[in-house]
N, C-alpha and C positions, 0 to 999 in steps of 0.2 A: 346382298348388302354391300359388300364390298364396289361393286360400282359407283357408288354413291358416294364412296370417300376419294374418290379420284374427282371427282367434280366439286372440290370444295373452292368457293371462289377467292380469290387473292386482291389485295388490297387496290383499289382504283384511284389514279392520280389523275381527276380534272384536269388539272392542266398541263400533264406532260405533253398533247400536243401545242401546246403554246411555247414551253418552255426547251421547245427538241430545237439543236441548232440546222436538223437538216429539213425544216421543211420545206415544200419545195415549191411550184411554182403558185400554190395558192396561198404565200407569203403577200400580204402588199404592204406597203413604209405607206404608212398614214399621214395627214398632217393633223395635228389635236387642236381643236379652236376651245378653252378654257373659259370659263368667267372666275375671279376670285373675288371675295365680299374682304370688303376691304372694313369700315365702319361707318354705321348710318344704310346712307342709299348710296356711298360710294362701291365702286367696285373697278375691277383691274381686269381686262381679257389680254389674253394669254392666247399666242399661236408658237403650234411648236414642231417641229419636224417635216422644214423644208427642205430642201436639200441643199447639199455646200454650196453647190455652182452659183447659187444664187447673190446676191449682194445684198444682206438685208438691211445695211443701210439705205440701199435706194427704194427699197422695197417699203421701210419703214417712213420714208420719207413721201412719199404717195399715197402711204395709207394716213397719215397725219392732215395732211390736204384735202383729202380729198372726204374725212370724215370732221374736221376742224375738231381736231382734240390732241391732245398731248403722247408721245409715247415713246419707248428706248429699246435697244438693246439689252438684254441681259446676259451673260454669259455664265452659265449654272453647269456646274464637274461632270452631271449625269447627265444632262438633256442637252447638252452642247448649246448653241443661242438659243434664243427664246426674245418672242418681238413681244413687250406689253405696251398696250393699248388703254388710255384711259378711257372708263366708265363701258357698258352694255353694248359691244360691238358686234357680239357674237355673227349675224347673221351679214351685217356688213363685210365682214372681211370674208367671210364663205364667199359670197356673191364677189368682192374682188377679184380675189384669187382665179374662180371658175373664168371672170370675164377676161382676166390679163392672159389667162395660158397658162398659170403657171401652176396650179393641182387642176387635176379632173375631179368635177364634182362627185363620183365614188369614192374617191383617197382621202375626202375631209370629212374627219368627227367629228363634234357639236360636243358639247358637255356642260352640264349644270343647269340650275333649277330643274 
């Protein structure tokens, strides 16, 4: 009997390998393509986590063009910039992105509905 009190299980934390600062090369920096429901049938896409190097105003400024719609810079405490995109771009700006060079299509998540 006493074997069986040594295998008593201990509390499991889902996501301590998310949350370990050492993981290691199967880390990868995503980029998050968002939608937000703004009211009505508006809504707001959200791309987040490209890297510094980049210049997202010219970035922004190409994507605005090249989709004829409105969009800005945001600059938010935890997510560092953030490009919003007026109205349903989601899959637009995936496909930019992929075609400019500038994420490999594995690094971009898709999110909502």
């Amino acid at each position: 009997m006493s074997e069986f009190d040594t295998n008593i299980p201990t509390t499991f934390d889902p996501f301590a390998e998310a949350n370990a600062d050492d993981s290691g090369a199967g880390a990868k920096e995503y980029v998050h393509v968002r939608i937000q429901q703004r009211n009505g049938r508006k809504s707001l896409t959200t791309v987040q986590g490209l890297k510094k190097e980049f210049s997202y105003t010219k970035i922004l400024k190409d994507l605005k063009k090249e989709f004829c719609c409105n969009g800005t810079v945001v600059q938010d405490p935890e997510l560092g910039q953030v490009i919003q995109l007026q109205g349903d771009q989601r899959k637009n700006v995936s496909t930019f992105l992929v075609q400019a060079g500038i994420v490999k299509k594995e690094h971009i998540k898709i999110h909502g509905f």
